[in-house]
PyMOL CGO cylinders between C-alpha atoms (Angstrom):
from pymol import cmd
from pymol.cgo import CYLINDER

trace = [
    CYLINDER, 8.97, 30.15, 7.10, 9.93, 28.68, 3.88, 0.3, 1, 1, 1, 1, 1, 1,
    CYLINDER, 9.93, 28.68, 3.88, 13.41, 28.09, 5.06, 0.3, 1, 1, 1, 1, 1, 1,
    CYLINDER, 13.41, 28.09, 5.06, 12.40, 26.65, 7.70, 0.3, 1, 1, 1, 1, 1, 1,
    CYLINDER, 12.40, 26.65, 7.70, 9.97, 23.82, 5.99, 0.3, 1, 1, 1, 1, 1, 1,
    CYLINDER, 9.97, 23.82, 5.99, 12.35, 22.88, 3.69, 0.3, 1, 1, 1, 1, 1, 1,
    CYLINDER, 12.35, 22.88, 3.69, 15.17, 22.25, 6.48, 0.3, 1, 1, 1, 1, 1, 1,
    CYLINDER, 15.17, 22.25, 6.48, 12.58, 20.13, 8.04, 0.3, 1, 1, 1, 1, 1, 1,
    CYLINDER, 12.58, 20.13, 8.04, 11.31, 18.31, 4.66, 0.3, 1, 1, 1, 1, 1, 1,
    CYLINDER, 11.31, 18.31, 4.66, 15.28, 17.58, 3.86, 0.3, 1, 1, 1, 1, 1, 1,
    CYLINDER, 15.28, 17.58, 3.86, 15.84, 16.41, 7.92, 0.3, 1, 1, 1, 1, 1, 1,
    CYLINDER, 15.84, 16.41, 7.92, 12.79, 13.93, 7.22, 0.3, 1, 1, 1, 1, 1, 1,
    CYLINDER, 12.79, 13.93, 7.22, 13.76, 12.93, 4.06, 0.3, 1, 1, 1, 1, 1, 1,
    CYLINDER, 13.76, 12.93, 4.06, 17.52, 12.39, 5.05, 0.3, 1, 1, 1, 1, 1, 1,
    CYLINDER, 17.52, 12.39, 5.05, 16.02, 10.46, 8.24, 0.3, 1, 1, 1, 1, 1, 1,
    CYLINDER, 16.02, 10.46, 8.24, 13.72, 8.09, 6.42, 0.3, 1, 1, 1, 1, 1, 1,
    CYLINDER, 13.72, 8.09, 6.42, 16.75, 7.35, 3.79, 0.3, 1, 1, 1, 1, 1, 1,
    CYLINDER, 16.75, 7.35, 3.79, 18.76, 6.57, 6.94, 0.3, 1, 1, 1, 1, 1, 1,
    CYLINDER, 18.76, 6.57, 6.94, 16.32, 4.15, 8.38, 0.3, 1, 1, 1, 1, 1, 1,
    CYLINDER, 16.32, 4.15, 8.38, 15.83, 2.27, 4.77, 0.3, 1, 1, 1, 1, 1, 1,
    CYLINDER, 15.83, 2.27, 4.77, 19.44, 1.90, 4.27, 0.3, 1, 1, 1, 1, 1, 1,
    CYLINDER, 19.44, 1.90, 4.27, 19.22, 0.14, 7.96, 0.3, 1, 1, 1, 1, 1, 1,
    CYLINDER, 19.22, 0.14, 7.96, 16.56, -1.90, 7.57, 0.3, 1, 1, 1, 1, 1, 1,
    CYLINDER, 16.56, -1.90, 7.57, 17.93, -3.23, 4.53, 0.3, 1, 1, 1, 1, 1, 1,
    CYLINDER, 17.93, -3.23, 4.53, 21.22, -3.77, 5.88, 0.3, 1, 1, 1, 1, 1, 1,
    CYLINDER, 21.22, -3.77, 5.88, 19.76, -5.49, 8.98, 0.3, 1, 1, 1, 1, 1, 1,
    CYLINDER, 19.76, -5.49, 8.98, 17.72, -7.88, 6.13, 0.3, 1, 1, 1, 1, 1, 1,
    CYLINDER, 17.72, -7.88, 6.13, 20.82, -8.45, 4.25, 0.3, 1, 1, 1, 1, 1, 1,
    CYLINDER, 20.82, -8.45, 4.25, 22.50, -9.73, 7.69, 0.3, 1, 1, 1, 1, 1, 1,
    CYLINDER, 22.50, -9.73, 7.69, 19.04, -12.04, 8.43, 0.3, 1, 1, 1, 1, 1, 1,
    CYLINDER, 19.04, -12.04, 8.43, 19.49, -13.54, 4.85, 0.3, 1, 1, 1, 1, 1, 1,
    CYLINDER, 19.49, -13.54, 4.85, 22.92, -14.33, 5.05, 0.3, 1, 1, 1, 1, 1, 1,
    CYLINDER, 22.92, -14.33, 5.05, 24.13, -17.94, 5.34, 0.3, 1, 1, 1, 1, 1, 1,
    CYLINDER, 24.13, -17.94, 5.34, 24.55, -19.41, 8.53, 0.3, 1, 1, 1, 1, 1, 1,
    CYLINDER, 24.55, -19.41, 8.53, 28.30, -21.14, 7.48, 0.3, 1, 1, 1, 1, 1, 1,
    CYLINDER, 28.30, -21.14, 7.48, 30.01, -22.05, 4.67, 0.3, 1, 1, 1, 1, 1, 1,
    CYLINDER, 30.01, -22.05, 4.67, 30.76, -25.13, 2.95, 0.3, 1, 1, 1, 1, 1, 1,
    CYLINDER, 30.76, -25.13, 2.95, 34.52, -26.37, 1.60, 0.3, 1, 1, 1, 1, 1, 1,
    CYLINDER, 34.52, -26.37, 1.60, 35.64, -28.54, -0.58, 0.3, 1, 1, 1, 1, 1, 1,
    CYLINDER, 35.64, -28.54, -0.58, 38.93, -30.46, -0.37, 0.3, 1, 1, 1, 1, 1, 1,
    CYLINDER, 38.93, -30.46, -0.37, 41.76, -29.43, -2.59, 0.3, 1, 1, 1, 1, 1, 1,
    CYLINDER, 41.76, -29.43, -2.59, 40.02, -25.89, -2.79, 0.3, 1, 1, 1, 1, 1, 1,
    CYLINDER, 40.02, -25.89, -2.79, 40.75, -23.12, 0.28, 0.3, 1, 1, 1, 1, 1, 1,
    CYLINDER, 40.75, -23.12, 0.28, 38.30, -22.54, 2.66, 0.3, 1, 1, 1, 1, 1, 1,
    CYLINDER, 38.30, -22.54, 2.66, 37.26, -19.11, 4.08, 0.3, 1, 1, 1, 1, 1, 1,
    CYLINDER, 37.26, -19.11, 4.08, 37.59, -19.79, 7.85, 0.3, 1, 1, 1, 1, 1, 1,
    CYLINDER, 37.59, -19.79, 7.85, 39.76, -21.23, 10.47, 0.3, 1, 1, 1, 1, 1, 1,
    CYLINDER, 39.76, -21.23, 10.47, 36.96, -22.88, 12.05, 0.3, 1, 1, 1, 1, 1, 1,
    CYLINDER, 36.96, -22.88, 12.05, 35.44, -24.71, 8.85, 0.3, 1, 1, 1, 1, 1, 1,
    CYLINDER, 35.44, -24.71, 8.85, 39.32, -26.26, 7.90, 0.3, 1, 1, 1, 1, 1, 1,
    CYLINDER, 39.32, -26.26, 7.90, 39.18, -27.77, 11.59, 0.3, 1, 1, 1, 1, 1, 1,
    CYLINDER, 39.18, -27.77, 11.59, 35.99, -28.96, 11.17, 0.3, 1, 1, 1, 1, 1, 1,
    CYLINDER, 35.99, -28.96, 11.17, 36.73, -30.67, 7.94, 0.3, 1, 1, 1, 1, 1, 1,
    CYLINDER, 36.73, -30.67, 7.94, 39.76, -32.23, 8.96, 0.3, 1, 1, 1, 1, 1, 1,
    CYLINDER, 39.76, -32.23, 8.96, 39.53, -36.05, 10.62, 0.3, 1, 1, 1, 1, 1, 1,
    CYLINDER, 39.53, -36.05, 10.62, 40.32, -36.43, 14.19, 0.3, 1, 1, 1, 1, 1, 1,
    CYLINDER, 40.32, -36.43, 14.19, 40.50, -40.18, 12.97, 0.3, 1, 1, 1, 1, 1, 1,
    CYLINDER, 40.50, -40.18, 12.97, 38.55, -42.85, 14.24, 0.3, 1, 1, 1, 1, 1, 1,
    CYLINDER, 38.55, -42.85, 14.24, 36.33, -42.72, 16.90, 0.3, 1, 1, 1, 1, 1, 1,
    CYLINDER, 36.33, -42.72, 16.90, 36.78, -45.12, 19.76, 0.3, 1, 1, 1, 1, 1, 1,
    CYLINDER, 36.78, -45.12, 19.76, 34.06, -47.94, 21.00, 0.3, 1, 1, 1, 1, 1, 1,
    CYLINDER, 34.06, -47.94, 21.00, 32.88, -45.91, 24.09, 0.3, 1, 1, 1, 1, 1, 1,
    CYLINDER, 32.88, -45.91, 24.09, 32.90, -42.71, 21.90, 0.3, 1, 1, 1, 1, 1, 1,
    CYLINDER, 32.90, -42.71, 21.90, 30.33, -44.16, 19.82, 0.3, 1, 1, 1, 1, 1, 1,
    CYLINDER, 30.33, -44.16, 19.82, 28.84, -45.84, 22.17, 0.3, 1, 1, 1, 1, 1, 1,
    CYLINDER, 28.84, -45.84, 22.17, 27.96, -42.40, 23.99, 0.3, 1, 1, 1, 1, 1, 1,
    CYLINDER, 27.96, -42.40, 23.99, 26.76, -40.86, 20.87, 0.3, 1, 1, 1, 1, 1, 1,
    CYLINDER, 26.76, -40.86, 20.87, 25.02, -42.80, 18.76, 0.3, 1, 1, 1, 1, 1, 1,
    CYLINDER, 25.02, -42.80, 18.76, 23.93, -46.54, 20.65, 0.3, 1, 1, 1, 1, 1, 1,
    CYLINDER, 23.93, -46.54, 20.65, 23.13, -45.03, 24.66, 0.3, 1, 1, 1, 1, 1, 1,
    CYLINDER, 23.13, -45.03, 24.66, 20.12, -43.01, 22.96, 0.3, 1, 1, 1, 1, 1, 1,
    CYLINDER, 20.12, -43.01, 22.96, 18.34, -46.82, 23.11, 0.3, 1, 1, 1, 1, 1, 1,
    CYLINDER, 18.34, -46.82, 23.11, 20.87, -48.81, 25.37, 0.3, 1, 1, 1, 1, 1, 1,
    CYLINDER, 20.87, -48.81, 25.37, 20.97, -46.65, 28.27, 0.3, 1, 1, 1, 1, 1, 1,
    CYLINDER, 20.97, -46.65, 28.27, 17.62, -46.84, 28.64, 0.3, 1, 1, 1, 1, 1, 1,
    CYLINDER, 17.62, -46.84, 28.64, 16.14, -50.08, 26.56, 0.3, 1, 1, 1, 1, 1, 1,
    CYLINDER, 16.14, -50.08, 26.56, 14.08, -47.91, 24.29, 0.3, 1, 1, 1, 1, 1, 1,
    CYLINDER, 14.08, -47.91, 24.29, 12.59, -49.68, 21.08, 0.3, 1, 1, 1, 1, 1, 1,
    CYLINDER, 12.59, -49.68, 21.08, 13.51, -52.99, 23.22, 0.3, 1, 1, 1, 1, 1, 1,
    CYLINDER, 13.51, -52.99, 23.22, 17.56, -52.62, 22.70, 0.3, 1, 1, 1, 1, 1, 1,
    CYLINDER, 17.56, -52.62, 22.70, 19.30, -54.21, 25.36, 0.3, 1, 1, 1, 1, 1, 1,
    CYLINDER, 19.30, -54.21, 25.36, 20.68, -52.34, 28.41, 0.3, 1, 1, 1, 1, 1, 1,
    CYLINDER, 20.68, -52.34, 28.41, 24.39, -51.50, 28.52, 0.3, 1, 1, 1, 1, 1, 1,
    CYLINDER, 24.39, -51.50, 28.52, 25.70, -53.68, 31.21, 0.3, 1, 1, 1, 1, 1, 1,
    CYLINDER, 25.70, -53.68, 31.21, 22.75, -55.98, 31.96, 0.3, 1, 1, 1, 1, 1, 1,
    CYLINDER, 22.75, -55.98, 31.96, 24.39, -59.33, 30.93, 0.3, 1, 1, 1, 1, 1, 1,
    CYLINDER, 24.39, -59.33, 30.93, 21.23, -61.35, 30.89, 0.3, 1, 1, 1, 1, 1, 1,
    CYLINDER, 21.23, -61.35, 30.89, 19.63, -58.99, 28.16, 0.3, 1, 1, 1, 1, 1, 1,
    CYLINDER, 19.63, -58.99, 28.16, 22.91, -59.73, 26.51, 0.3, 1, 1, 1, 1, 1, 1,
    CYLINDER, 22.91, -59.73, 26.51, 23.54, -62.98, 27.19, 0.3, 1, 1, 1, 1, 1, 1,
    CYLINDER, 23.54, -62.98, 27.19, 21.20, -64.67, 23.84, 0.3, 1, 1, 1, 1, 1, 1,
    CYLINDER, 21.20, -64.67, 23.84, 22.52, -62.17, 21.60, 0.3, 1, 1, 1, 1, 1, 1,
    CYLINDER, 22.52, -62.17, 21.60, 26.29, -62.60, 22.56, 0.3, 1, 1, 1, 1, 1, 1,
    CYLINDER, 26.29, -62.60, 22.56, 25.45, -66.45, 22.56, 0.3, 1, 1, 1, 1, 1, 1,
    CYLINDER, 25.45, -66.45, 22.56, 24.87, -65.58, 18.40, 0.3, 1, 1, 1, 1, 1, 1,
    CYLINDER, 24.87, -65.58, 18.40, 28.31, -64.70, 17.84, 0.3, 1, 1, 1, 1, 1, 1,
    CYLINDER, 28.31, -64.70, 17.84, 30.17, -61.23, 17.22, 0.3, 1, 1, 1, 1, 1, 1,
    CYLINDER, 30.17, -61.23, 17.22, 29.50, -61.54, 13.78, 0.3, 1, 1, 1, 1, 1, 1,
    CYLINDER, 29.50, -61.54, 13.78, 25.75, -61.58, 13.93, 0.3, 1, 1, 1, 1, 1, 1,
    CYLINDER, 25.75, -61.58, 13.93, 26.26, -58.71, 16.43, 0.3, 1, 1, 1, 1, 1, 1,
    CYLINDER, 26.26, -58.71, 16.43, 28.22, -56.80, 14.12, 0.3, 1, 1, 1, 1, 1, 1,
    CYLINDER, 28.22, -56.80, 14.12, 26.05, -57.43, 11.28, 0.3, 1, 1, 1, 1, 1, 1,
    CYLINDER, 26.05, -57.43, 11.28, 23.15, -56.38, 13.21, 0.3, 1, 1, 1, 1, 1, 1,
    CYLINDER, 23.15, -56.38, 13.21, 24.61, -52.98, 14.01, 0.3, 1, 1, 1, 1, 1, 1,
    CYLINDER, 24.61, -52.98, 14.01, 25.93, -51.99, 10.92, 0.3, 1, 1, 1, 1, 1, 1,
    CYLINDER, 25.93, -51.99, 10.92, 23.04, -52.84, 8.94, 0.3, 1, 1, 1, 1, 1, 1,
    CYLINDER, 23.04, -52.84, 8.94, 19.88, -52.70, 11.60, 0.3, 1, 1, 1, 1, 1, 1,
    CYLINDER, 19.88, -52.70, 11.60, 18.13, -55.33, 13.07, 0.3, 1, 1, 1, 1, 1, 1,
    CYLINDER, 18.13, -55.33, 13.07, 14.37, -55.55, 14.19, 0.3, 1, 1, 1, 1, 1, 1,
    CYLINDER, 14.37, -55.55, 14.19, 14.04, -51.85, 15.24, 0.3, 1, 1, 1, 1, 1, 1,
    CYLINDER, 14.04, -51.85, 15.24, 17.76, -50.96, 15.55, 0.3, 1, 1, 1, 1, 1, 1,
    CYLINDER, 17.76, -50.96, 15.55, 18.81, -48.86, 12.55, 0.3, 1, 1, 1, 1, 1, 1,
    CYLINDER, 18.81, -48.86, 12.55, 22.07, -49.42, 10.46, 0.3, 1, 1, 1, 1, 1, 1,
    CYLINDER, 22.07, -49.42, 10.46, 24.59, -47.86, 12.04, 0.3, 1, 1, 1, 1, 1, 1,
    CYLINDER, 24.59, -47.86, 12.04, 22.49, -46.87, 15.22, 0.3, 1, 1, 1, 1, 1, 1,
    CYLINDER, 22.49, -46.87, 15.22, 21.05, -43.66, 13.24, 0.3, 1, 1, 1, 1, 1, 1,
    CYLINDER, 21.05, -43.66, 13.24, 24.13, -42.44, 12.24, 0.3, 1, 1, 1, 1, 1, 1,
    CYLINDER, 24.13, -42.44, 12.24, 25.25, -42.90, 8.69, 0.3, 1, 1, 1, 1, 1, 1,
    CYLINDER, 25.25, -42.90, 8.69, 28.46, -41.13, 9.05, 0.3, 1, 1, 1, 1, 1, 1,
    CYLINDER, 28.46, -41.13, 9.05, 30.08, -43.63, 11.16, 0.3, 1, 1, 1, 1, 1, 1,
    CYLINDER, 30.08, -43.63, 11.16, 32.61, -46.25, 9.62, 0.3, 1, 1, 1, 1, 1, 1,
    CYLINDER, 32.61, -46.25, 9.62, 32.46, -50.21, 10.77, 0.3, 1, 1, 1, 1, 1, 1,
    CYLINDER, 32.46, -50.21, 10.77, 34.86, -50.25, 12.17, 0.3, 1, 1, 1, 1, 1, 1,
    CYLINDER, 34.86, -50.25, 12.17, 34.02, -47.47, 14.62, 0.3, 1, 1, 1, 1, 1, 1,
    CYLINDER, 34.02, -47.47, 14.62, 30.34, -49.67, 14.90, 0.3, 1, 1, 1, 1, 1, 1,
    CYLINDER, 30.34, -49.67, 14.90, 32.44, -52.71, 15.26, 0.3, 1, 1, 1, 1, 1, 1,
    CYLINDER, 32.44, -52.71, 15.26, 34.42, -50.80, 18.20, 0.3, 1, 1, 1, 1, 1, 1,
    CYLINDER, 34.42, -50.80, 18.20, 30.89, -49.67, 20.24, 0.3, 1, 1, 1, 1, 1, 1,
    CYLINDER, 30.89, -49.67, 20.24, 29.40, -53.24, 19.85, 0.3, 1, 1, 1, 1, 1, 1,
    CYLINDER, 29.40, -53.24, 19.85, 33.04, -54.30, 21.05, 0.3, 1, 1, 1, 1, 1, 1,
    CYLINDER, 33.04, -54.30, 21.05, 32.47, -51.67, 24.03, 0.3, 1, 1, 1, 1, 1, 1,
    CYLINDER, 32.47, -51.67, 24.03, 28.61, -52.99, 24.95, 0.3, 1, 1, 1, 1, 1, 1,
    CYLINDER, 28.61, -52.99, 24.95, 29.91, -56.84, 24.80, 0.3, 1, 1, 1, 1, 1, 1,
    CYLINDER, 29.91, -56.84, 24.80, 32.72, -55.83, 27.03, 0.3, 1, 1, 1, 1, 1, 1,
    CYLINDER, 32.72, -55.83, 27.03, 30.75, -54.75, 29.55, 0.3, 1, 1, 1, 1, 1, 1,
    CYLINDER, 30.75, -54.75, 29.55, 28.34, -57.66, 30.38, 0.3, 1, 1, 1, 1, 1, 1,
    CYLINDER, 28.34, -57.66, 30.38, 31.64, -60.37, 30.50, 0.3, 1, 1, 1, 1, 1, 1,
]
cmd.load_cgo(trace, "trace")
């Protein structure tokens, strides 16, 4: 009988071991981070984050256009002209393409700089409000 409860006490005790060694593992794989970060001039650890690091080069007018600027000009949200309708467009083209490009790239009324996005370069701003103009001559 002895024999048998300690074969059953080491089963147990080898089970429960088992299960913390899992439960910690699976915690270990919850904590871990969700992607890595590199740094030019040093190697990076994946394919994927040297692809995404590297520049596809500038994006065009309609690019941006999609991304950043339809969010309000497809639809006229916050008041921002429509894409296309040429007599919403017609007093702020009258301004010039400066104003226009001054406007986007550092906000007007409630249009922010850069239509929300930070990241983008003038010229690529310069190239959507290009794209919008274009379509309402």
């Amino acid at each position: 009988m002895k024999k048998l409860l300690v074969i059953v006490a080491t089963l147990a005790l080898g089970w429960a071991m088992a299960e913390t060694t899992s439960y910690e593992d699976a915690v270990a794989d919850r904590l871990k981070p969700a992607g890595n970060v590199c740094v030019q001039g040093e190697p990076c650890e994946t394919a994927a984050t040297v692809a995404a690091a590297v520049s596809s080069g500038p994006k065009s007018g309609d690019e941006v256009y999609s991304t950043a600027c339809a969010a309000c000009h497809a639809s006229g949200a916050l008041n921002a002209p429509i894409f296309g309708d040429a007599a919403a467009w017609e007093p702020r083209v009258a301004k010039g393409v400066d104003t226009l490009y001054d406007h986007a790239i550092n906000g007007f009324n409630t249009m922010p700089a850069k239509g929300g996005n930070a990241s983008l370069s003038d010229e690529e701003v310069q190239a959507a409000v290009d794209h919008m103009v274009a379509a309402v001559q």
